[in-house]
mmCIF file of the N, C-alpha and C atoms, coordinates in Angstrom:
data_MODEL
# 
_entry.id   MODEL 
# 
loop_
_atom_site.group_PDB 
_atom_site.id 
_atom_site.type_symbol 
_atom_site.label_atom_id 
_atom_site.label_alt_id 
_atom_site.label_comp_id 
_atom_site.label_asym_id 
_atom_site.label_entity_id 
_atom_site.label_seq_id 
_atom_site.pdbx_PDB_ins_code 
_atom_site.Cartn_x 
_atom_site.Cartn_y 
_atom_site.Cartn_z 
_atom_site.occupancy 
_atom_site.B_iso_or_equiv 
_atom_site.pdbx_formal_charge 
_atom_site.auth_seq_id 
_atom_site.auth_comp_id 
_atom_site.auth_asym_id 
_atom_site.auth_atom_id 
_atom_site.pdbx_PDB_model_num 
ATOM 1   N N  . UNK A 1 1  ? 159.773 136.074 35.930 1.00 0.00 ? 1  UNK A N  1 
ATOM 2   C CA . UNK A 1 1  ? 158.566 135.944 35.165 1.00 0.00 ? 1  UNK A CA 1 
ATOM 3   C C  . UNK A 1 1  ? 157.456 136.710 35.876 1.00 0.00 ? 1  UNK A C  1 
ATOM 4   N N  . UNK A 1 2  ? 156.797 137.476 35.052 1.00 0.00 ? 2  UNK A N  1 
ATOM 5   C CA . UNK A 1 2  ? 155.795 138.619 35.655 1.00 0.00 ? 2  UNK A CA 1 
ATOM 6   C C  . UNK A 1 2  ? 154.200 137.458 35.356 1.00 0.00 ? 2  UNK A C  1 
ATOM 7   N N  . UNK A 1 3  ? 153.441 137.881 36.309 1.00 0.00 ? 3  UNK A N  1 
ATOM 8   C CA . UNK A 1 3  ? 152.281 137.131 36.848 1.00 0.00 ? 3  UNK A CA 1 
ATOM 9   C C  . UNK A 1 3  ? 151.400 137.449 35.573 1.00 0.00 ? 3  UNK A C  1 
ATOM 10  N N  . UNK A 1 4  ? 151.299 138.305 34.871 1.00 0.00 ? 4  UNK A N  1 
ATOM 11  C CA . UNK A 1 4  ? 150.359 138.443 33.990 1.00 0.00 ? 4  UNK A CA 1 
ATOM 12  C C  . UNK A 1 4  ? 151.059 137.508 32.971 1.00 0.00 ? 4  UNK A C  1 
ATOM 13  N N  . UNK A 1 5  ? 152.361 137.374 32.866 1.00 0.00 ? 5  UNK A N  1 
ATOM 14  C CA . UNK A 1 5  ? 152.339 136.031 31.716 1.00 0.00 ? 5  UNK A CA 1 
ATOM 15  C C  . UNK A 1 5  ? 152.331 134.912 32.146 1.00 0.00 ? 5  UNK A C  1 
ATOM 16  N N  . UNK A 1 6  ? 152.286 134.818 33.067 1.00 0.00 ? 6  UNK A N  1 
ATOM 17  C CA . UNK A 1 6  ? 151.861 133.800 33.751 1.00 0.00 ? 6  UNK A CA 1 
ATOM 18  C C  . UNK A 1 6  ? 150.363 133.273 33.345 1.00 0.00 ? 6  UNK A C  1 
ATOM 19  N N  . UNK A 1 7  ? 149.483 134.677 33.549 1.00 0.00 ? 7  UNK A N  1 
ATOM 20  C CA . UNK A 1 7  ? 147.856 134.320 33.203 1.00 0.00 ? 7  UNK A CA 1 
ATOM 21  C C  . UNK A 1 7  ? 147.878 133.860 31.616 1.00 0.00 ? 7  UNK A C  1 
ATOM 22  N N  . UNK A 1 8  ? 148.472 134.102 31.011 1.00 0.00 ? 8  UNK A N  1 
ATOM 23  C CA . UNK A 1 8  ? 148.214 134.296 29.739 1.00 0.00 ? 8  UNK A CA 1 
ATOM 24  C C  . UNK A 1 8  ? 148.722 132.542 28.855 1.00 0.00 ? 8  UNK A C  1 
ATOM 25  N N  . UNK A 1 9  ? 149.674 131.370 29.953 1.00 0.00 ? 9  UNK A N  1 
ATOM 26  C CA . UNK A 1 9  ? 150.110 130.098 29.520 1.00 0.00 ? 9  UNK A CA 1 
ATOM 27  C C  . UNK A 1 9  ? 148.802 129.610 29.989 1.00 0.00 ? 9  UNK A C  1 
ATOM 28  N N  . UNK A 1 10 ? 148.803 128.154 28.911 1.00 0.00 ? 10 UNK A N  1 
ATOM 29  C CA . UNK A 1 10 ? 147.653 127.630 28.849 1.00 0.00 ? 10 UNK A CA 1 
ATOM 30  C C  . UNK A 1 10 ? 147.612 126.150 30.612 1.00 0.00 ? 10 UNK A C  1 
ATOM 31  N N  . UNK A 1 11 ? 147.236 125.437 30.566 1.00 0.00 ? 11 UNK A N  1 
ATOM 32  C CA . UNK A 1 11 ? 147.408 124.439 31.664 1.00 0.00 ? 11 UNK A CA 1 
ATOM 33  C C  . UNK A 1 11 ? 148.632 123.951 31.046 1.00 0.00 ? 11 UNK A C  1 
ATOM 34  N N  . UNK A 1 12 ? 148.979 123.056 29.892 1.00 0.00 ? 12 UNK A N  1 
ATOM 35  C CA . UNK A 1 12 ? 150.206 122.180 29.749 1.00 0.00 ? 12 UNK A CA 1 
ATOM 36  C C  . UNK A 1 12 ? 151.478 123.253 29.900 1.00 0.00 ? 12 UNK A C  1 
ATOM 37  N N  . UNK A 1 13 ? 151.527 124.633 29.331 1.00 0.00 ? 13 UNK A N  1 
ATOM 38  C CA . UNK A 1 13 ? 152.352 125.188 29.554 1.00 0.00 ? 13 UNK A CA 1 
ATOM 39  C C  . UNK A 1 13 ? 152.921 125.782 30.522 1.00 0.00 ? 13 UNK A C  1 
ATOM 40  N N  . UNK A 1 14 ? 151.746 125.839 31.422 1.00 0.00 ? 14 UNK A N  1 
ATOM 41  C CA . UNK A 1 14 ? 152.203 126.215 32.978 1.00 0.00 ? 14 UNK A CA 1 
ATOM 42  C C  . UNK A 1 14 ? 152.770 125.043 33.698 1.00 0.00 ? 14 UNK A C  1 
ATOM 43  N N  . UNK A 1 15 ? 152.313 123.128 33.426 1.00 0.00 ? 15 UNK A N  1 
ATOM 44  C CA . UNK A 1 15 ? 152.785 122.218 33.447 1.00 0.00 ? 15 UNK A CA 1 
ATOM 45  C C  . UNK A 1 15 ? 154.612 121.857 33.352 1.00 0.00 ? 15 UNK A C  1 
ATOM 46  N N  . UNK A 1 16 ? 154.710 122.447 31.768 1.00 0.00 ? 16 UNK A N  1 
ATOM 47  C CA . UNK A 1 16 ? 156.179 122.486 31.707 1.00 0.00 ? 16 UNK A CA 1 
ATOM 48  C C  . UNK A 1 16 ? 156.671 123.387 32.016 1.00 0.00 ? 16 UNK A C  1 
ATOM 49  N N  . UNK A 1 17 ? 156.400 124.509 32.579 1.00 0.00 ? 17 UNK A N  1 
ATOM 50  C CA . UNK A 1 17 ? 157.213 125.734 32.928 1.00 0.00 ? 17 UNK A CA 1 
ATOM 51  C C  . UNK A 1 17 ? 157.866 125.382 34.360 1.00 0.00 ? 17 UNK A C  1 
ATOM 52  N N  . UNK A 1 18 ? 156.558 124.625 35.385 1.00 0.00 ? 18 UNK A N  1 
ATOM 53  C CA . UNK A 1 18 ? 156.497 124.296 36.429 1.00 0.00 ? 18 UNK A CA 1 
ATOM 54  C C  . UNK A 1 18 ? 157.712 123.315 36.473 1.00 0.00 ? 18 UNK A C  1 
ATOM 55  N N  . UNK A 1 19 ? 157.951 122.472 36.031 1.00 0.00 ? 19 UNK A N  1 
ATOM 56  C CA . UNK A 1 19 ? 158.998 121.541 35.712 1.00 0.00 ? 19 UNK A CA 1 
ATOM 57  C C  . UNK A 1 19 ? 160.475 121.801 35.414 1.00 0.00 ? 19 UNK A C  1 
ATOM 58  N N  . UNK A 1 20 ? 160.359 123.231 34.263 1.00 0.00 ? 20 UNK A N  1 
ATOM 59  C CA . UNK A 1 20 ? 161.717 123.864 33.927 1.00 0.00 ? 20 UNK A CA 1 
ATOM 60  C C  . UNK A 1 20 ? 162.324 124.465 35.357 1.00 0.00 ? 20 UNK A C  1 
ATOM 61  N N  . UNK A 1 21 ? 161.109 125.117 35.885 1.00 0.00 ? 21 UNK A N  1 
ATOM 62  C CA . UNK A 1 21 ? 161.710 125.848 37.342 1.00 0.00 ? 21 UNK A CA 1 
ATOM 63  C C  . UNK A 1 21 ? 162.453 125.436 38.249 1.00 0.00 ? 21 UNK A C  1 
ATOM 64  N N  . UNK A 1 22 ? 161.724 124.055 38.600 1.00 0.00 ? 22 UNK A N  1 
ATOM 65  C CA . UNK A 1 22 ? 161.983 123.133 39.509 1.00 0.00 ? 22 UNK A CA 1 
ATOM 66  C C  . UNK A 1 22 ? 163.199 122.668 39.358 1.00 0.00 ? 22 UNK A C  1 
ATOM 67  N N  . UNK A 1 23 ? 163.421 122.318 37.585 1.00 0.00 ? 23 UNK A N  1 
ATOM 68  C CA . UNK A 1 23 ? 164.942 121.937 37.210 1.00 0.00 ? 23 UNK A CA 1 
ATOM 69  C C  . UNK A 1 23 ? 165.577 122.339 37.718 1.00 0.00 ? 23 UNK A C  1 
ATOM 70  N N  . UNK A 1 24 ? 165.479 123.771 37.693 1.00 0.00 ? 24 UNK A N  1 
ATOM 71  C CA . UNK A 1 24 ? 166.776 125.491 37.569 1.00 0.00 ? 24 UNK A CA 1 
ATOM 72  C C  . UNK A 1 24 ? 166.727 125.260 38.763 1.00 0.00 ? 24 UNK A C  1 
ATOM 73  N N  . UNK A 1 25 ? 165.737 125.505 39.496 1.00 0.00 ? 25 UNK A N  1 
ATOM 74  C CA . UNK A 1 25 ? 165.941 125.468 41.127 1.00 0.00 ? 25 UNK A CA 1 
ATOM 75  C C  . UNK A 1 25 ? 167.316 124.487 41.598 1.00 0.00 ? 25 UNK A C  1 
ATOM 76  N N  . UNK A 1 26 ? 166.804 123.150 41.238 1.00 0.00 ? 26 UNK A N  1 
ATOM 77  C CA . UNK A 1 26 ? 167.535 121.890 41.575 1.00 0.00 ? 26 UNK A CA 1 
ATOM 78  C C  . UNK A 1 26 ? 169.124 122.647 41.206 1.00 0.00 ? 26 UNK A C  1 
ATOM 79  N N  . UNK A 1 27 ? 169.134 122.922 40.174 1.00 0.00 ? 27 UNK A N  1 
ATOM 80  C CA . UNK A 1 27 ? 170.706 123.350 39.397 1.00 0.00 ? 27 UNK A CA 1 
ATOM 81  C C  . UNK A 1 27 ? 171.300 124.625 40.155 1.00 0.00 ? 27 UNK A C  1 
ATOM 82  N N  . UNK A 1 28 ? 170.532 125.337 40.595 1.00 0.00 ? 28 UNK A N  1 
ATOM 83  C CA . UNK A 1 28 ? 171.055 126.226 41.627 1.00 0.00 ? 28 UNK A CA 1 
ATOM 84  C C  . UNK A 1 28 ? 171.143 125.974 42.887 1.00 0.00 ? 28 UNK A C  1 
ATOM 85  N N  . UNK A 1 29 ? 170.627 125.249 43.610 1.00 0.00 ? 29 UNK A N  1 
ATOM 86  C CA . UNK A 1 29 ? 171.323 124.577 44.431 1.00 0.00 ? 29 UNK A CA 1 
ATOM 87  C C  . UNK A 1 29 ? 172.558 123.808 44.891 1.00 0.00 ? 29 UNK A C  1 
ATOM 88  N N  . UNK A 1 30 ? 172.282 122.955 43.788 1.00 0.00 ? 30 UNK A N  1 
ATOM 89  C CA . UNK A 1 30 ? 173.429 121.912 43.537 1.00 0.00 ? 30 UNK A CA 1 
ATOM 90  C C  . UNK A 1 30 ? 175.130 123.558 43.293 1.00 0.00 ? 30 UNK A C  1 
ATOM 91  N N  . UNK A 1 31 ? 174.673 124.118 42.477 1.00 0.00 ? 31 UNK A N  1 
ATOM 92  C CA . UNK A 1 31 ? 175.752 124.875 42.275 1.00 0.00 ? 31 UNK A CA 1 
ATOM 93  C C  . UNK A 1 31 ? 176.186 126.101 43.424 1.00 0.00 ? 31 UNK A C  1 
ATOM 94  N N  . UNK A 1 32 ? 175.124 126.532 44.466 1.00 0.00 ? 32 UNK A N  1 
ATOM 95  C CA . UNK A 1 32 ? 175.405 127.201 45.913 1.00 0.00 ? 32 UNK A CA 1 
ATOM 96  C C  . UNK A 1 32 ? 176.083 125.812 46.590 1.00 0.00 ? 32 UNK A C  1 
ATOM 97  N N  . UNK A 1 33 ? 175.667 125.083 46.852 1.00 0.00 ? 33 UNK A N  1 
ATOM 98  C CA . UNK A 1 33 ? 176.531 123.481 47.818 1.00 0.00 ? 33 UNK A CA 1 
ATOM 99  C C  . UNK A 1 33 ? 177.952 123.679 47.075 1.00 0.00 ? 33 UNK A C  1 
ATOM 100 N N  . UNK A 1 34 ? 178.588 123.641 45.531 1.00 0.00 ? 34 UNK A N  1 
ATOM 101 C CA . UNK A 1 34 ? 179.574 123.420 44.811 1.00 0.00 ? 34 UNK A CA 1 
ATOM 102 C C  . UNK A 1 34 ? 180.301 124.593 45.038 1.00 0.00 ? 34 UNK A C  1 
ATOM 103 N N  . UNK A 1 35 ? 179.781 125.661 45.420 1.00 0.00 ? 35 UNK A N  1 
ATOM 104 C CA . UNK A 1 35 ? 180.595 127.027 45.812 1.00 0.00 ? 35 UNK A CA 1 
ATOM 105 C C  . UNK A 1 35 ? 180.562 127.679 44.466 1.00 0.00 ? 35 UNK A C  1 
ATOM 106 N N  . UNK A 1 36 ? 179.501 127.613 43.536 1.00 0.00 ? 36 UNK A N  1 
ATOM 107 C CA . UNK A 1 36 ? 180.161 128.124 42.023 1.00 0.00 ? 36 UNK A CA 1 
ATOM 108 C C  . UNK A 1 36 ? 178.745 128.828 41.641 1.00 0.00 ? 36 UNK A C  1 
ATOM 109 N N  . UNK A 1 37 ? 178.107 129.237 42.892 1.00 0.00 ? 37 UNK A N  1 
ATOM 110 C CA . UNK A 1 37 ? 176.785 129.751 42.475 1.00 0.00 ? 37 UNK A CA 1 
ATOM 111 C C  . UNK A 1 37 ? 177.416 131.894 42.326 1.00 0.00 ? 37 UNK A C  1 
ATOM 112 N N  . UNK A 1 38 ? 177.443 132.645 41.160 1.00 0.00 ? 38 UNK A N  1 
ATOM 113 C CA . UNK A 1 38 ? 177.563 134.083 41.396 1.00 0.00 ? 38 UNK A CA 1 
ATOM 114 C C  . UNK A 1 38 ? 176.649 134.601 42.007 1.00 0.00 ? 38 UNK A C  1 
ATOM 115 N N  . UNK A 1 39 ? 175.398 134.491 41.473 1.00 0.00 ? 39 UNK A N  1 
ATOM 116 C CA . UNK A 1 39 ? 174.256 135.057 42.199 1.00 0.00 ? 39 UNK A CA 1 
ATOM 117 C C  . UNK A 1 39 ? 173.438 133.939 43.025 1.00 0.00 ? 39 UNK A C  1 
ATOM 118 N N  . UNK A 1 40 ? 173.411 134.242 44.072 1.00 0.00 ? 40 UNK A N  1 
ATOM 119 C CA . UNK A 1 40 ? 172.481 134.171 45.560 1.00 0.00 ? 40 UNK A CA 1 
ATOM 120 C C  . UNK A 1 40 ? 171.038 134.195 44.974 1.00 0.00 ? 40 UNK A C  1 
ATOM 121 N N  . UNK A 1 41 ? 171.069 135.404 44.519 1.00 0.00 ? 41 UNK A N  1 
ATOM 122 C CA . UNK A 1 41 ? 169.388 135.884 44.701 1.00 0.00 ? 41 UNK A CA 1 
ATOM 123 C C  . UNK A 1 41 ? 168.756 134.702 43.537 1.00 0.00 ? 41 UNK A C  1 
ATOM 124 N N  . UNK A 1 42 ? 169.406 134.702 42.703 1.00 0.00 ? 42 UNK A N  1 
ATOM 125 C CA . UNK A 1 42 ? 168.590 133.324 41.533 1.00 0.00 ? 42 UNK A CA 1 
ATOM 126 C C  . UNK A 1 42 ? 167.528 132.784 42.605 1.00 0.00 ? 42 UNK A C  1 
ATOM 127 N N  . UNK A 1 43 ? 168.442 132.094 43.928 1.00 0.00 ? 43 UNK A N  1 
ATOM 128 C CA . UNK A 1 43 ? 167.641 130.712 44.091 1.00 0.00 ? 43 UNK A CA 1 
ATOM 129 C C  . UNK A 1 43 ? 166.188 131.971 44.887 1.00 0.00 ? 43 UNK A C  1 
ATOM 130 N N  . UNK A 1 44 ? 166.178 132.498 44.865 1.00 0.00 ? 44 UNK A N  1 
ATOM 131 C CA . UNK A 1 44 ? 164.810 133.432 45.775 1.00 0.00 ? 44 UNK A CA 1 
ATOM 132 C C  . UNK A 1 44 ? 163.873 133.827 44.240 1.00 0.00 ? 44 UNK A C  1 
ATOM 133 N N  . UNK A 1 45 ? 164.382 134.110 43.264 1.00 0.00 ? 45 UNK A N  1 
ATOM 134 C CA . UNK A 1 45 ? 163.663 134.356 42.041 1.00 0.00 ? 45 UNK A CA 1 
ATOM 135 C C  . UNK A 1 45 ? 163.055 133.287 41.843 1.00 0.00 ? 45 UNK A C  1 
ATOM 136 N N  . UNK A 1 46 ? 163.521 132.390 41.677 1.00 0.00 ? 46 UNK A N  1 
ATOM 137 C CA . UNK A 1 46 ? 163.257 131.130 41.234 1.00 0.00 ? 46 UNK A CA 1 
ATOM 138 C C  . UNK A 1 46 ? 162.369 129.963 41.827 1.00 0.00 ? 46 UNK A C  1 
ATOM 139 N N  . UNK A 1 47 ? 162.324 130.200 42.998 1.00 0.00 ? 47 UNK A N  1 
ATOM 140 C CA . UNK A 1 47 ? 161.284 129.794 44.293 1.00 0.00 ? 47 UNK A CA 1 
ATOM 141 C C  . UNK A 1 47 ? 160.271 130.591 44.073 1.00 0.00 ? 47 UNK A C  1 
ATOM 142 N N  . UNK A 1 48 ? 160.358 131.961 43.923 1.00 0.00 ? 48 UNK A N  1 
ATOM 143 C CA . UNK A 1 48 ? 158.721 132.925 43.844 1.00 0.00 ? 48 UNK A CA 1 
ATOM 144 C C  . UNK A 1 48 ? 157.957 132.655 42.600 1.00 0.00 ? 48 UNK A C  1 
ATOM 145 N N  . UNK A 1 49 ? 158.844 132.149 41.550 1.00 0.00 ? 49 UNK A N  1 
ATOM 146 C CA . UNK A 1 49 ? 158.466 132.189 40.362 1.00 0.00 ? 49 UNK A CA 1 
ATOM 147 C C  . UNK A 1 49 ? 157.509 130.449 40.095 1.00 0.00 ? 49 UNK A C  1 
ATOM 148 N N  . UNK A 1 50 ? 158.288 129.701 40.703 1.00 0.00 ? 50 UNK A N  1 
ATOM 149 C CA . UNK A 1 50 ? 157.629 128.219 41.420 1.00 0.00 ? 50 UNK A CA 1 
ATOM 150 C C  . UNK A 1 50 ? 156.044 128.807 42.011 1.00 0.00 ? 50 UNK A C  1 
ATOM 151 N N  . UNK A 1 51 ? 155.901 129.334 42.951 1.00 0.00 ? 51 UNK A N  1 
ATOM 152 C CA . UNK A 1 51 ? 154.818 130.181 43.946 1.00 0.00 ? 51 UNK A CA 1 
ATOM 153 C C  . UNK A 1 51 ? 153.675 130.569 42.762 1.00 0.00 ? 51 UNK A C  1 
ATOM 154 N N  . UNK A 1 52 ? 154.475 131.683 41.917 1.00 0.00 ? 52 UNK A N  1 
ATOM 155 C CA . UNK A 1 52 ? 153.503 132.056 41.460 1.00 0.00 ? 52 UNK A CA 1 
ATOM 156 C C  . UNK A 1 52 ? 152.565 130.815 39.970 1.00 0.00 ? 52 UNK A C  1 
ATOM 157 N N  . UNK A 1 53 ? 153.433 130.353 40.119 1.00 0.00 ? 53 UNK A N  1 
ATOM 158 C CA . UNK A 1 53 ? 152.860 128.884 38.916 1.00 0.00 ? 53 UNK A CA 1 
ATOM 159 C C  . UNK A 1 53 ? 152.105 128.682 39.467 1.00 0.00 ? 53 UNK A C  1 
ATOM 160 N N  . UNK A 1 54 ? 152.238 127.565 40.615 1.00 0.00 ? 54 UNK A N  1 
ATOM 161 C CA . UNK A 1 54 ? 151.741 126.520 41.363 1.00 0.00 ? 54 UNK A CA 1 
ATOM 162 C C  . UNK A 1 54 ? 150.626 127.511 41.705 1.00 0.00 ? 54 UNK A C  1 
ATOM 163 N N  . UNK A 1 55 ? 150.249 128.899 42.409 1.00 0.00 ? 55 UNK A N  1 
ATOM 164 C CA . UNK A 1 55 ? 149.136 129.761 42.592 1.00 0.00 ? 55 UNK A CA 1 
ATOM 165 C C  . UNK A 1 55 ? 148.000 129.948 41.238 1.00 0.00 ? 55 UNK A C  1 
ATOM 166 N N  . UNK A 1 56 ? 148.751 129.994 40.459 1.00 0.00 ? 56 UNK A N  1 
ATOM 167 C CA . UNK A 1 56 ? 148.032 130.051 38.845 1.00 0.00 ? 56 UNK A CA 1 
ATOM 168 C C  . UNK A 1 56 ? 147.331 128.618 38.491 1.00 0.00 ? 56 UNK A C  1 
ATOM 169 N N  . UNK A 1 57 ? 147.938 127.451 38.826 1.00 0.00 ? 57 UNK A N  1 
ATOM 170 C CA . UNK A 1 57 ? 147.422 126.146 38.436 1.00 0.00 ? 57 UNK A CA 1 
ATOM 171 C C  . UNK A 1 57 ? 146.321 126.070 39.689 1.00 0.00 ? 57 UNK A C  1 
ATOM 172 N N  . UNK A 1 58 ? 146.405 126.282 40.877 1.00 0.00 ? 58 UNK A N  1 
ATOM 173 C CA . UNK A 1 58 ? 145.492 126.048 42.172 1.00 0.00 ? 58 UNK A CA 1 
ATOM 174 C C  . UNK A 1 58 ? 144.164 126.858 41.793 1.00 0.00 ? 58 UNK A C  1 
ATOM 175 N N  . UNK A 1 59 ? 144.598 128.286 41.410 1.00 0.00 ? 59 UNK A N  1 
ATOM 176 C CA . UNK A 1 59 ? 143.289 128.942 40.689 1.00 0.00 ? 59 UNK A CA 1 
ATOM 177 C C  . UNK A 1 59 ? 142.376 128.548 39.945 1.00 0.00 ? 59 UNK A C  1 
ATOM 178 N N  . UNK A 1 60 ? 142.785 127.992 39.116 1.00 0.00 ? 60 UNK A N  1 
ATOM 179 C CA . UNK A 1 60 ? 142.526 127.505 37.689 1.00 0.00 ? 60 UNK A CA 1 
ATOM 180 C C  . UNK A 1 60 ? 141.498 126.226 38.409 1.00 0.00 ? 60 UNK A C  1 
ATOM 181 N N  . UNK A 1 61 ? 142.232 125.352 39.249 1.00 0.00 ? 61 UNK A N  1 
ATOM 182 C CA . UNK A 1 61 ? 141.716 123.726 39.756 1.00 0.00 ? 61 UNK A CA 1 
ATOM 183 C C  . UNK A 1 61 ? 140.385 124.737 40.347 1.00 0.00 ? 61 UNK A C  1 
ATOM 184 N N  . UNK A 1 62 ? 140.399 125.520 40.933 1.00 0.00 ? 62 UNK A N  1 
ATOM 185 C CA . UNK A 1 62 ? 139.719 126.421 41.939 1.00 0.00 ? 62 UNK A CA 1 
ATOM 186 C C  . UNK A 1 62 ? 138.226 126.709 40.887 1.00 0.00 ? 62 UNK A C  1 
ATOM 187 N N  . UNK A 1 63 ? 138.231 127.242 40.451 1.00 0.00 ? 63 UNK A N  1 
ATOM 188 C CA . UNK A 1 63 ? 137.344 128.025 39.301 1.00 0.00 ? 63 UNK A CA 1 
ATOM 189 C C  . UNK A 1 63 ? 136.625 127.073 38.640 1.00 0.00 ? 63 UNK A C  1 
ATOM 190 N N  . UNK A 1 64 ? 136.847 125.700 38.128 1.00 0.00 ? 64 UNK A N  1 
ATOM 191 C CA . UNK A 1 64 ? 137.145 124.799 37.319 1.00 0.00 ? 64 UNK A CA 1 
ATOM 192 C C  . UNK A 1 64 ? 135.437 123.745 37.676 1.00 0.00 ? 64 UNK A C  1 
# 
């Protein structure tokens, strides 16, 4: 997920996005521990993409 669409979700949607991530995260984990993960790099996408939310919501509290 690129940072400018990021700017562009409202607070609740950056809310549930924040949540979906966290899911996926959880699920890629669980599936690197199970040995059944193909791609590695997911769990590093998926952590930056966490980063850049949580940076977008802190802004926002920031400005506010």
């Amino acid at each position: 997920m690129k940072a400018n669409e990021i700017h562009d979700l409202s607070a609740e949607e950056l809310a549930k996005k924040l949540a979906e991530l966290k899911s996926e995260l959880f699920n890629l984990r669980f599936r690197l521990a199970a040995g059944q993960l193909e791609n590695p790099v997911a769990i590093r996408t998926c952590k930056r993409d966490i980063a850049r939310v949580n940076t977008e919501l802190r802004a926002r509290e920031l400005k506010a």
